[in-house]
Residue frames relative to the residue before (quaternion, step in Angstrom):
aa qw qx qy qz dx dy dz
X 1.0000 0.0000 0.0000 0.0000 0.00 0.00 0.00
X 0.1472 -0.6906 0.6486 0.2842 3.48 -0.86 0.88
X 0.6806 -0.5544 0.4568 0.1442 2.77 -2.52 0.88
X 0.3804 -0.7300 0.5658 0.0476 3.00 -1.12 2.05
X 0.0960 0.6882 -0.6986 -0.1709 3.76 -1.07 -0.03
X 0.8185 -0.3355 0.3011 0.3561 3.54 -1.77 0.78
X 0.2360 -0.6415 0.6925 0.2306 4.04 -0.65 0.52
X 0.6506 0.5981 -0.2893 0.3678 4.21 1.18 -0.19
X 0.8037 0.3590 0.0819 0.4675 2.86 1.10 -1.69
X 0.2491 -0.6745 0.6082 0.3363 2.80 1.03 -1.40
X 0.4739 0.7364 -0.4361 0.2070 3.73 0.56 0.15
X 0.0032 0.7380 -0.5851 -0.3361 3.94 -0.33 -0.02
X 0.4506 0.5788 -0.6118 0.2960 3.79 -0.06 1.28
X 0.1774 0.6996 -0.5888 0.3640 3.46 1.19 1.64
X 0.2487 -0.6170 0.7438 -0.0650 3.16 -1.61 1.33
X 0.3423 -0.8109 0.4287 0.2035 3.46 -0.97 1.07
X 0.3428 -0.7860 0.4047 0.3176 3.86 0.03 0.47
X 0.4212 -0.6485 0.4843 0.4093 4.23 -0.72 0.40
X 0.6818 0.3520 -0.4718 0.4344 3.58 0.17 0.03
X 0.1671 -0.7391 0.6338 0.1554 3.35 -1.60 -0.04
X 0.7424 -0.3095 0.3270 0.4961 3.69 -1.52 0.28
X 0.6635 -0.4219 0.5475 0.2865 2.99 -2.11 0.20
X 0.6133 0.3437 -0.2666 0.6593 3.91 1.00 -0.89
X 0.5154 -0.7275 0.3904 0.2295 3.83 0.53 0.20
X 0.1147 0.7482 -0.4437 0.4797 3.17 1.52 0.74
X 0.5017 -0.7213 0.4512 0.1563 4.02 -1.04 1.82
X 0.2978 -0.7976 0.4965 0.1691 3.53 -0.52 0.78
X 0.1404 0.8114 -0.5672 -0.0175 4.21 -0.81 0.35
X 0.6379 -0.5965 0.4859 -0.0327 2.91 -1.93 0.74
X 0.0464 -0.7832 0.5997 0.1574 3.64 0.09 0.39
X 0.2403 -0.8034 0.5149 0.1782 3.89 -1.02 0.67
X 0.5145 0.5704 -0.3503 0.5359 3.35 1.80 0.02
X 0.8258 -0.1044 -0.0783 0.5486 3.96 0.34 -0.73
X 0.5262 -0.7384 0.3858 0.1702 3.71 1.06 1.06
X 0.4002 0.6361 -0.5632 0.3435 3.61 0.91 1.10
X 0.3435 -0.7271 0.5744 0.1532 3.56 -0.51 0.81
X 0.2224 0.6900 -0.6682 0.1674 3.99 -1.05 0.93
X 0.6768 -0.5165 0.5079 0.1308 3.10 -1.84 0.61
X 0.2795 -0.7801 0.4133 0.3774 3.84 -0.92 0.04
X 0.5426 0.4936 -0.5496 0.3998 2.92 0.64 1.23
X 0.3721 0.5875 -0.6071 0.3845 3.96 1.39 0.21
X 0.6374 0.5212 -0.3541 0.4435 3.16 -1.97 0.36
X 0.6565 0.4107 -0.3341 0.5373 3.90 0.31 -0.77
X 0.4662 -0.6817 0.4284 0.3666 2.71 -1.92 -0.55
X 0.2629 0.7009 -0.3620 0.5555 3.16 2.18 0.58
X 0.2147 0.7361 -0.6381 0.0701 3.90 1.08 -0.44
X 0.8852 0.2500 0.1178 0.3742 2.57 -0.77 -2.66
X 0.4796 0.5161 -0.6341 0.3186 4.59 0.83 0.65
X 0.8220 -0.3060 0.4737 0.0794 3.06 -2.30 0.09
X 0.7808 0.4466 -0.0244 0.4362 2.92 0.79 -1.50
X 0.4753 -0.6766 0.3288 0.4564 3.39 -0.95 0.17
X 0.6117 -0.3876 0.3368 0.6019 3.93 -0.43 -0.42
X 0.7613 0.4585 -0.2426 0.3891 3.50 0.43 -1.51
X 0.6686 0.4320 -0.4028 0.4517 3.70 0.76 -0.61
X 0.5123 0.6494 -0.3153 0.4652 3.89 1.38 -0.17
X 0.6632 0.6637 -0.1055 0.3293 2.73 0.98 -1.08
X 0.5481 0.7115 0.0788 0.4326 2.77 1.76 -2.18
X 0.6657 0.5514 -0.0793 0.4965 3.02 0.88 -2.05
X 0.8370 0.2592 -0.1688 0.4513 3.73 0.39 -1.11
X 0.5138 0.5816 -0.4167 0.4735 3.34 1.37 -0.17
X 0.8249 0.2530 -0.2495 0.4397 3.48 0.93 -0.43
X 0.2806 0.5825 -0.6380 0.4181 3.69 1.52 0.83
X 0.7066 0.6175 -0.2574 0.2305 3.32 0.70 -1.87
X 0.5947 0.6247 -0.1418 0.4858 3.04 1.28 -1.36
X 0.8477 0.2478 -0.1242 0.4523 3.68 0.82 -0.21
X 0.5571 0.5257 -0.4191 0.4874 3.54 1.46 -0.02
């Protein structure tokens, strides 16, 4: 597992949690100020639907054609 730090704090006393997102996307724990986020909080991909890669996809092939 690579090393997570806090998207809050900035702490690296993050504990991974066993469940994960609905898009299936790893869930963690901060043991310093105990907010709980995903590794995708923090981005700017936070708060879409979609997965990253199909996003990803999408503009690779706007780019790809303009």
């Amino acid at each position: 597992m690579d090393m997570m730090n806090c998207v809050c704090c900035g702490s690296d006393a993050v504990t991974e949690r066993p469940e994960v997102t609905a898009q299936g996307y790893r869930r963690f724990r901060c043991r310093d100020c105990g907010r709980q986020f995903n590794e995708r909080s923090g981005g700017v991909l936070n708060r879409t639907s979609l997965p990253s890669d199909i996003i990803a996809f999408v503009i690779f092939c706007r780019c790809a054609t303009a």
